[in-house]
N, C-alpha and C positions, 0 to 999 in steps of 0.2 A: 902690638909692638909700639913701645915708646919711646923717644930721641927726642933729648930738647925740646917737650912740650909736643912733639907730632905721634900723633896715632894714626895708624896703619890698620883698614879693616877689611876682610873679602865682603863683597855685596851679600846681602840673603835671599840669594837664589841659584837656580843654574844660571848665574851673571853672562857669563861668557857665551852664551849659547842664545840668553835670552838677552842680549844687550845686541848682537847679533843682528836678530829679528828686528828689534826697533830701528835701531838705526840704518840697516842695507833691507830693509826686506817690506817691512808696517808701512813706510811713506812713500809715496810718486813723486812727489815734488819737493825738491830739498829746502826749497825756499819754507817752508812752513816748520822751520825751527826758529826761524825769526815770530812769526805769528807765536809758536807755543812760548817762548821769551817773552815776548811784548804781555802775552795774558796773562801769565806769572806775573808780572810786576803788576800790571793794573788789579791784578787780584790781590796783591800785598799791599798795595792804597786803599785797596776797598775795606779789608778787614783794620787797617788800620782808622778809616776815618768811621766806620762801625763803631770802635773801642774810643775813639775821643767822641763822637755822640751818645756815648753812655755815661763822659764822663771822667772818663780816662786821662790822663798828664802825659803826654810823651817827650821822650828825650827830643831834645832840638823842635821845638814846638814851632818856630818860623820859617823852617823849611817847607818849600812850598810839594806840594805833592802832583811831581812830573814823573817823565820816566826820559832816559837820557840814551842813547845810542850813541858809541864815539868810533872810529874806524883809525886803524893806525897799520898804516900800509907796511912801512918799513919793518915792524913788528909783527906784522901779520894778524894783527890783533882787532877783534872785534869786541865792544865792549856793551853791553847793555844795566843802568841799573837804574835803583827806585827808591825811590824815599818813605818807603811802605813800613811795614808792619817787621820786617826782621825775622832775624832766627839766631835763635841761640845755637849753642853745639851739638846740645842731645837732638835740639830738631833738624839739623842739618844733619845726622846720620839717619833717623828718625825719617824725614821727607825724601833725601837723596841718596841715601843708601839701600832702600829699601822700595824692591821694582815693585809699580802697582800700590803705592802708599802712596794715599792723598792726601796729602797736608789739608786742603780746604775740607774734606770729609772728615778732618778730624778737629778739625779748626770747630765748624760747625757745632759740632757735639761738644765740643768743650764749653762754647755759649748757652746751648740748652742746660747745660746743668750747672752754669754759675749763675751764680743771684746778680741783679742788676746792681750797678757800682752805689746807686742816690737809694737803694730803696722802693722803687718804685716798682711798674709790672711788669712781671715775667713775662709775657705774650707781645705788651707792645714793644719790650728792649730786643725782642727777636731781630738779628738784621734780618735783610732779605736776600733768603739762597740761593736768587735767580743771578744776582748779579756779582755769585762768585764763577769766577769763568772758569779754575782750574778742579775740574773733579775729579778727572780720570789719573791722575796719578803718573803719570809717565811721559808727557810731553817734554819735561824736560830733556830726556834722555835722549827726543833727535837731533841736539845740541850735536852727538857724536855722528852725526852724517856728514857733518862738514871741516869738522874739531879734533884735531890731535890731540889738543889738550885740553881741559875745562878746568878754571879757578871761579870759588864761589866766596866772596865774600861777603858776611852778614853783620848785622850789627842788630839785637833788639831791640824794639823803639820804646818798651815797658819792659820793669822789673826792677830789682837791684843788679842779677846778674845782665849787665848789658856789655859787658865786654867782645868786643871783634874776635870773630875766630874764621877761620879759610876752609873751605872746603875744596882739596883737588883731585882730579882722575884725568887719566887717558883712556878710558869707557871698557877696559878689558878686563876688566873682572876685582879689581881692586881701587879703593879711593882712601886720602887720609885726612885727620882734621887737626887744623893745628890753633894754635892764639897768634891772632893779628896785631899790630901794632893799634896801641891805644886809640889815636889820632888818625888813623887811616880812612876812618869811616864814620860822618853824624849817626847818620842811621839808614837803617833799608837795608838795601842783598845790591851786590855787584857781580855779574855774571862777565868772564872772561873767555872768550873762546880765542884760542889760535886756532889758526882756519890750515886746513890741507892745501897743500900746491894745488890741487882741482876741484877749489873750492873757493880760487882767486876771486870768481866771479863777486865774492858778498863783502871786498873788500873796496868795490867800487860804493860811490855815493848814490848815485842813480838807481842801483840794482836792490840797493839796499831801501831805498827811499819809497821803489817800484812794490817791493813785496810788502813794505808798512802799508802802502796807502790798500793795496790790493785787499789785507785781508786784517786792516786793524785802525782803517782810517777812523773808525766813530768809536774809539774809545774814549771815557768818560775825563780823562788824565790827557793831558798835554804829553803828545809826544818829541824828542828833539832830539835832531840829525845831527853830528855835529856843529850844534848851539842852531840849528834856525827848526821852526815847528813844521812839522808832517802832516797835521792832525786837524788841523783848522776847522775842516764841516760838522757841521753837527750831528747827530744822531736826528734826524728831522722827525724821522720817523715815529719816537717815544713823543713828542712835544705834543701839549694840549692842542687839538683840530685850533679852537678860537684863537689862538695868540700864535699860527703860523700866518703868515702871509703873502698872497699870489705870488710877488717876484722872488720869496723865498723856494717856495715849489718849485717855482720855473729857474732858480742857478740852481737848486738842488737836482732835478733831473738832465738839466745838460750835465752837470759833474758825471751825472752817472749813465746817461747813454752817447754821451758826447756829438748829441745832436741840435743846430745852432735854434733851431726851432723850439718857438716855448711848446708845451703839452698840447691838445686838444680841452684835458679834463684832468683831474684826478680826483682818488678815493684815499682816503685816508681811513684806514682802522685800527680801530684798537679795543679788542673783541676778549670776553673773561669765561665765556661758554657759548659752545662743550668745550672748546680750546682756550686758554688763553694764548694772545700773541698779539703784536701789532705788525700792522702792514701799510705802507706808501706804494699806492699805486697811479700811474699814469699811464692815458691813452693820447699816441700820439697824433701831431697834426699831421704825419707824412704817414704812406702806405711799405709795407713790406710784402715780397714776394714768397711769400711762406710756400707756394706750391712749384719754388725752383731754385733759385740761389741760397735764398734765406728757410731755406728745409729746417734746418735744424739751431738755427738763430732764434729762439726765443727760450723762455722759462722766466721765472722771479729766482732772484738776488736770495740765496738764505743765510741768514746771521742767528748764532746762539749768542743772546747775550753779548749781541754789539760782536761779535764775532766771528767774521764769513767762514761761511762754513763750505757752502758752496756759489757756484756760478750758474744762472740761469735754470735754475731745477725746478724742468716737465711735472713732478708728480705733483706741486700744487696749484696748477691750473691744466684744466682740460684744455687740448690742442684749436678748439673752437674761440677758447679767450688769448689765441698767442699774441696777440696784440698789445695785453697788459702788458709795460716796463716798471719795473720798481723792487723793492725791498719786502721780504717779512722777516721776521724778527721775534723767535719764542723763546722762552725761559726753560720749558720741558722739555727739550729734544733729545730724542735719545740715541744717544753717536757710538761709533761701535769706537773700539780703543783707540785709535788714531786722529780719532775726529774727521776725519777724511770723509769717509760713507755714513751712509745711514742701518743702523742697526735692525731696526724695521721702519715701514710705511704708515701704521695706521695713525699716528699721531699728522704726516702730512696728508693722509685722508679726508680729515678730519678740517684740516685746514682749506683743504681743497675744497670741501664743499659748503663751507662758510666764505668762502671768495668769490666761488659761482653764484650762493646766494645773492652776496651782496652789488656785486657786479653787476648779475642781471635786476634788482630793486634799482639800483642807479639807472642803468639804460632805460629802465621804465619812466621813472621820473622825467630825464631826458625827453622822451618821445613825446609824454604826454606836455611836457612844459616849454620846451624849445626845441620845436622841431625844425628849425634848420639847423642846429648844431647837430641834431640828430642825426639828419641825414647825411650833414657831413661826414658825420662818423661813419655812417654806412656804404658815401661812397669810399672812403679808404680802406673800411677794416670790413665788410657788411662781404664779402667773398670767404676769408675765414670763419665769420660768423656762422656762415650758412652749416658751415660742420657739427653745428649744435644739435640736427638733426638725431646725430646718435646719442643724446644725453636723454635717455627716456624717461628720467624721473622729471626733466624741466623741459621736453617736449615743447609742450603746450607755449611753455611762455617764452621758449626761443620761437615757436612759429609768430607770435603777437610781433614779434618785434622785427621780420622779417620783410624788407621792403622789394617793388619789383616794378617795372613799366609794365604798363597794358593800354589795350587798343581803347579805354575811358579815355585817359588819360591824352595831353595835347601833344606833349612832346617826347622824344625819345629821352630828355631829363628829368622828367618826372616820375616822381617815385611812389606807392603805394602800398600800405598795407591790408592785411587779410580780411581785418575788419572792417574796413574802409570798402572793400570789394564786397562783401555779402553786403553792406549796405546800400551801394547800389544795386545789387541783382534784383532782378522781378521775382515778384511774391511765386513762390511755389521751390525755385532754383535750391538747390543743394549739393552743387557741385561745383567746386575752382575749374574752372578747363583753361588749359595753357600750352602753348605752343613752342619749340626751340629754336633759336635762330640765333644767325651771328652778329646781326643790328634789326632796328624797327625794321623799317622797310621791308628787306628780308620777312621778317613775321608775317606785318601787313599784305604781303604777296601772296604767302604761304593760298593753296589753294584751299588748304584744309579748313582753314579760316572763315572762306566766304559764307556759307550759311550761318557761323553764329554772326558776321556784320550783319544780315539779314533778320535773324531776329534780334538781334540787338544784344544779346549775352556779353559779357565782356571777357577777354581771352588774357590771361595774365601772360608777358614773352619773357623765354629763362632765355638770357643772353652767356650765361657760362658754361661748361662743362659739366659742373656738380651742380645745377639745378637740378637736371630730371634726376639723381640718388636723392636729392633733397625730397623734392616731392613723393618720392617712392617712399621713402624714409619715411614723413612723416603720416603718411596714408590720410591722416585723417584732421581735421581741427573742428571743435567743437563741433563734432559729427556731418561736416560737412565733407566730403571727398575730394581726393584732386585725381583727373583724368587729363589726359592728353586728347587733344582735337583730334588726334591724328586716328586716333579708336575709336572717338565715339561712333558710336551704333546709328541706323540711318534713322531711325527713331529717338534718336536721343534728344531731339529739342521738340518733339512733335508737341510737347504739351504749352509751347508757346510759338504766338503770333508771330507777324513778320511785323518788324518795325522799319524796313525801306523797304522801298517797292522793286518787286523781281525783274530782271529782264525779261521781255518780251518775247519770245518765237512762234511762228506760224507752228501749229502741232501738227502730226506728221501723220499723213492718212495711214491707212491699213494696210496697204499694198508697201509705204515707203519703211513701217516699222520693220515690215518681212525682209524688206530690203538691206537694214539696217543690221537685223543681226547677222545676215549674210555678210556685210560689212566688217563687223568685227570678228567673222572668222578667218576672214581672210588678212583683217590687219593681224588675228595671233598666227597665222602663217607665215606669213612676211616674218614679222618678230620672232619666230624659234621659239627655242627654248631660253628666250632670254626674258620671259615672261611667263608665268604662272596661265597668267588669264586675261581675257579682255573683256570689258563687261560695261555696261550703263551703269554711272556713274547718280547717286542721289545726294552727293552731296557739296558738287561744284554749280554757282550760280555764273561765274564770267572766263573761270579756263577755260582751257578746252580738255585739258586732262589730266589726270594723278596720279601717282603709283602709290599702293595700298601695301601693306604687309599683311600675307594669308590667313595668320592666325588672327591678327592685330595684338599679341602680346609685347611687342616691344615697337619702340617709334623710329624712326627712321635715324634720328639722331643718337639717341641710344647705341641702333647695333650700330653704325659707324665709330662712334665712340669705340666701339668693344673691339670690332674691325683691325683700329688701328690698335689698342693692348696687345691684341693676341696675331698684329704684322700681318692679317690676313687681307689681302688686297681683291679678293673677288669680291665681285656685281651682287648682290642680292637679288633675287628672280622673284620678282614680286607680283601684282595684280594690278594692269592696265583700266585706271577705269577713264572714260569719255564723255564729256558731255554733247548728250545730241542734241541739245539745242543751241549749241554754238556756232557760228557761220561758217567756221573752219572744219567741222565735220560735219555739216548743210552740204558744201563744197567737196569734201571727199563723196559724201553718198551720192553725190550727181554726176563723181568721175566712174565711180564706181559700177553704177547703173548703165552707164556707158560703157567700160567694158573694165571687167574686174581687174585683169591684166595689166591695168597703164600703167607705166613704168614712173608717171608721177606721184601718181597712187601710193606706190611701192617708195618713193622716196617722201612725200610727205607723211611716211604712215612712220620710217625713220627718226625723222628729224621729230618729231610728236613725241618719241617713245625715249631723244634722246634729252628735249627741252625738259622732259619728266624728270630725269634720271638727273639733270643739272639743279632743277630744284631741289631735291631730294639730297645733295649734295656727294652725288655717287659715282659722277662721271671722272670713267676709267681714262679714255683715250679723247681730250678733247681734238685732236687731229681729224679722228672722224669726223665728230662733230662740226667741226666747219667746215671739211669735204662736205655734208649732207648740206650744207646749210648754204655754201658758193652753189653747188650743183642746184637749189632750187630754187636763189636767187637770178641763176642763170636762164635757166626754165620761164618762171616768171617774167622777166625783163624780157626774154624774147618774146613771151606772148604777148605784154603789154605793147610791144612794140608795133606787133602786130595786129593789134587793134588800133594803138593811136594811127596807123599808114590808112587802114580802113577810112 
């Protein structure tokens, strides 16, 4: 239908139904009509400064190429436009009339098969497809999420037909185009949205300023708010590594995790196989709680073509690198219609395991070049890391980089690696042996411990949680094993020397051994069923005693760990062992031999089984525990008392 130059046309489609879907249904977040807006016009600069690098003359040739955003309250009017490449009328019904019609898809093709303007080669005058943003054909259309009404006005920047013509709709199923005033328009596309009463919100400056920076800050084109620029940072990311520099890195990653602290490091790539993409990454100089507040606080920044796409997206880094902060950046993504999700994974696959590659070749470097900044790294980020454990194809070289205290080592700051440890070990050794605890000392006490200080073995200490899965995990490193102390077998160091000299004890005659194991049956009397077994002990040199676990399949820290997952609060009934060459059970056997009955007997046979259970970190009721422990200081004191009066 025609009036005074306006044509009147239904959409070609089920418009109504599928206009529908777009607008209330395709998007979450309304704000991303402004994002599909802003890329349309950066996409209309791009092809446009494409055609004057071939060569091309455009109308109004000293317009500078921005993109403009103006907000007009009173009107309710939101206005965005560009000084791009234009559309004439057939392509305004052509691009906007027709759902799922992509002007840059057809754009493109129309290049492939025109000859270069000068004559020259077809292949080099190609532009580049990456850095058209608008493919999918239908972002315009969430204009109507927040829009009553939409007015589109265009102007060609080439041709002879360059006449202004309007494109309008209220998104329900019909649009019309009419001729614009001559002078209305240099060149480019002006997009007019009145915005709905509940959609007040994008008539503010802030809100409006908030969703550009979010999701269109590093476009290549100046953007502007009513007249002041949005758009200021760079795309850092695309820039040659050489010609960025430190305190650019360091404003570029406070911009973007808005932490006042410069980096630790970063990696910068820009990678053409098996993927192309580039990525800005940085580790930072402060730690995150990734195993409680910050759960689910990490991922990398994804941009299609300077384009957020998404916020902090898991799938291209594994949860062992959540510590990387930064940007990637690819040209091939493939977005499902809305650009909102991802259509499939394997292309961030892909990416994900060229980030792990290179992430971990950095941290090597690192380790091997400066290793205090290394270690810094490890104490901040070196708890997450340790979850590399399950990356089995990189194994090996997350265990290389894996640092830990051990009883070599001077202080409880001191840190070491795997390599560094079999380089100490004595010739024959083939085994890490390591022990858990909740600081050095703790370890160093640990009774399990004493015989390898005796031979001299070094005992690596997991001071966290996920150490012993670590070590479980990774079973094995350059075929060396890791075992817990707390299993080894009483033959397990037999094949080496003692390098400190043992304690001394008078050995116990024939008569006293008989004595002895009489001894221990009556201390597993005493103790119930709150013990397995009581036994002579072959692998404490200065306790007096251990508790063992019967199978020896898991360590004492272990099932407590599990204990608490699975809320179960009982005791573990485990295996009493004793050393009888200690003077504190010297001292039982000679109460004992006097009369097996003595009610001291019976209380320090207690406190023995309860000091055990406190090591072990198991104890139930420490109430008891220091009833046992008054009532035999009391004992005591009186005797002594009664020897000093003597």
């Amino acid at each position: 239908m025609t009036q005074s130059g306006k044509q009147t046309q239904e959409f070609r489609a089920e418009v109504r139904k599928v206009l529908n879907i777009l607008t209330h249904s395709l998007y979450t977040n309304r704000e991303i009509f402004l994002r599909e807006l802003v890329s349309n016009a950066s996409d209309a600069l791009d092809k446009l400064r494409f055609r004057i690098n071939r060569g091309d003359k455009p109308i109004a040739p000293d317009l500078p190429l921005e993109i403009r955003i103006d907000i007009d309250k009173d009107k309710k009017l939101l206005t965005i436009a560009d000084t791009g490449i234009g559309m004439s009328a057939e392509e305004l019904a052509e691009n906007l009339g027709t759902i799922a019609k992509s002007g840059s898809e057809e754009f493109l093709a129309q290049l492939d098969s025109a000859a270069p303007a000068d004559g020259g080669d077809a292949e080099a005058d190609k532009p580049d497809a990456a850095n058209i943003v608008g493919r999918f054909g239908i972002g315009f259309y969430s204009v109507f999420m927040v829009a009553e009404k939409v007015e589109v006005v265009s102007r060609p920047a080439f041709g002879d037909n360059s006449a202004v013509h309007v494109w309008t709709s209220d998104g329900l199923g019909a649009y019309s185009i009419e001729t614009g005033e001559e002078g209305a328009l240099q060149r480019g596309t002006v997009v007019r949205a009145w915005l709905r009463d509940d959609a007040a919100e994008f008539l503010e400056k802030f809100r409006v300023e908030s969703a550009v920076r979010n999701h269109s800050a590093f476009m290549p084109f100046p953007i502007l708010l009513d007249g002041s620029r949005v758009n200021s940072e760079p795309a850092l990311w695309l820039e040659p590594k050489f010609s960025v520099k430190k305190e650019q890195y360091a404003a570029f990653y406070k911009t973007l995790t808005y932490d006042a602290k410069e980096p630790l490091d970063v990696l910068h790539l820009s990678v053409d196989a098996p993927v192309q993409f580039n990525a800005l990454l940085f580790i930072p100089d402060s730690a995150q709680d990734f195993f409680g507040m910050d759960r689910d606080f990490w991922g990398i920044d994804l941009y299609a073509r300077r384009v957020l796409i998404q916020r902090r997206n898991k799938d291209m880094i594994p949860e062992y690198l959540a510590f990387l902060k930064g940007v990637t950046d690819t040209e091939d993504l493939p977005l499902n219609i809305s650009r909102e999700t991802l259509q499939e994974n394997v292309l961030l696959r892909k990416i994900n395991q060229v980030i792990v590659k290179q992430t971990l070749n950095h941290l090597e470097k690192l380790a091997g070049n400066d290793q205090e900044k290394y270690l810094r790294f490890w104490r901040l980020h070196g708890k997450i890391f340790k979850l590399g454990y399950h990356d089995f194809p990189n194994r090996e070289r997350v265990a290389a980089l894996l640092r830990f205290n051990s009883s070599a080592l001077n202080d409880g700051d001191a840190l070491s690696g795997l390599d560094e440890y079999m380089a100490r070990a004595p010739e024959g050794q083939k085994t890490f042996w390591y022990v858990s605890a909740p600081n050095r000392e703790a370890a160093r006490l640990n009774p399990h411990t004493e015989r390898f200080r005796v031979k001299g073995i070094e005992v690596l200490y997991l001071y966290e949680p996920v150490d012993e899965f670590v070590m479980e995990g990774l079973g094995k490193y350059k075929e060396w094993d890791f075992k817990p102390v707390e299993n080894a077998p009483d033959d397990a160091l037999s094949a080496f020397g003692d390098k400190q000299e043992q304690p001394q004890g008078t050995p116990l005659s024939e008569e006293e051994r008989e004595q002895f194991t009489l001894l221990l049956e009556r201390m597993r009397e005493i103790l119930g069923d709150r013990v397995k077994e009581v036994r002579i002990s072959g692998r404490l040199e200065d306790s007096p005693s251990v508790l063992v676990s019967p199978d020896g399949s898991m360590t004492s820290s272990m099932e407590k760990l599990l204990k608490v997952m699975h809320k179960d609060d009982t005791l573990p009934v485990k295996i009493l062992e004793v050393n009888q060459a200690h003077p504190l059970l010297r001292s039982m056997l000679r109460i004992f031999r006097a009369d097996p009955r003595d009610a001291m007997l019976e209380l320090m046979t207690q406190v023995l089984f309860d000091a055990s259970l406190l090591l072990d970190g198991f104890i139930k009721e420490p109430q008891a525990l220091a009833s046992h422990v008054n009532d035999l200081l009391t004992e005591t004191a009186s005797l002594y008392a009664e020897v000093r009066k003597a």
